[in-house]
C-alpha positions as CSV (number, residue, x, y, z in Angstrom):
1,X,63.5,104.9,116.8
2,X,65.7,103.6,113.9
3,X,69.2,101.5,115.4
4,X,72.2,103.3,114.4
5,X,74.6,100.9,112.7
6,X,78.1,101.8,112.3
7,X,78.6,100.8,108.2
8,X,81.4,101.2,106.2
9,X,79.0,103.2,103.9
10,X,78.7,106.2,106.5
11,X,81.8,106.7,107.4
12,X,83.4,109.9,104.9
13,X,86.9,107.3,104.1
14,X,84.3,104.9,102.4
15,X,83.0,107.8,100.0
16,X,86.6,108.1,98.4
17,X,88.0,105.2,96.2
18,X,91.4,104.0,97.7
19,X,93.5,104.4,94.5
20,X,92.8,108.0,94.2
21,X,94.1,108.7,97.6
22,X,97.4,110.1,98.0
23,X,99.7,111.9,100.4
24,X,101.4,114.9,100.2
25,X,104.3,116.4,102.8
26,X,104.2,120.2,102.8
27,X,107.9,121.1,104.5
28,X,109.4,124.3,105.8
29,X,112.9,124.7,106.4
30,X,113.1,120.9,105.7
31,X,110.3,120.4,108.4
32,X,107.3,118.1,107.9
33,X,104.5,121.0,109.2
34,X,101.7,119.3,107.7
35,X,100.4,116.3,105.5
36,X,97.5,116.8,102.6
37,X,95.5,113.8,101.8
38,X,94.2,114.2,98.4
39,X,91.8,112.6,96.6
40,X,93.1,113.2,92.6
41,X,93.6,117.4,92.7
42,X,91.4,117.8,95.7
43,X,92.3,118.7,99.2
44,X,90.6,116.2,101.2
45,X,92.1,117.0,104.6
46,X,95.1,118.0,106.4
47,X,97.1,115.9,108.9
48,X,99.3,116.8,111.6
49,X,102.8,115.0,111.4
50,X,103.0,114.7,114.8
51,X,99.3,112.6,114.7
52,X,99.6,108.7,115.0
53,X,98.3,108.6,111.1
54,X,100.9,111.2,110.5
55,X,103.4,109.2,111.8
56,X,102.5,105.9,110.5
57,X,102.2,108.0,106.9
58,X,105.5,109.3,107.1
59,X,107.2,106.1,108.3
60,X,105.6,104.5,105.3
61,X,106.8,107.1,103.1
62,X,110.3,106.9,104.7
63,X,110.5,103.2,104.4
64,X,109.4,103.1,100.7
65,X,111.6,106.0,99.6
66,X,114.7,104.0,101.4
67,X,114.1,100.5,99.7
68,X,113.8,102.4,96.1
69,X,116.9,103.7,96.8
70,X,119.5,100.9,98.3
71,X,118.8,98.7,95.1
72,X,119.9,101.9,92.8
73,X,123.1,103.0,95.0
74,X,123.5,99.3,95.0
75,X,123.7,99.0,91.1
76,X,125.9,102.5,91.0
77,X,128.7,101.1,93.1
78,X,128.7,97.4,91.3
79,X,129.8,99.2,88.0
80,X,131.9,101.4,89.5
């Protein structure tokens, strides 16, 4: 009987090339209901929000969107 070996190569996240991965929020009535991972245009899988990963994804999200915007309000005030 073959040993199973637990290799990056089986697992389905190590078919997909990171940089093609991306992250969509699909909102009702300004509600996070679900998360699409997409690899390019495909639908890869769906994530719950309320999910660790969903979390971790939307904190990231939250935390990049927020730093792109202080330096910009930043700069509006200054030449105001």
């Amino acid at each position: 009987m073959p040993a199973q070996t637990d290799t990056p190569a089986e697992s389905p996240a190590a078919e997909v090339p990171a940089e093609d991965i991306s992250y969509h929020a699909v909102e009702k009535d300004g509600v996070v209901t679900a998360i699409w991972e997409m690899n390019g245009r495909k639908h890869v899988r769906t994530i719950d929000p309320r999910s660790r990963q969903g979390q971790d994804i939307l904190r990231l999200y939250t935390t990049e969107h927020h730093d792109d915007a202080v330096p910009a309000e930043a700069s509006e005030a200054a030449s105001s």
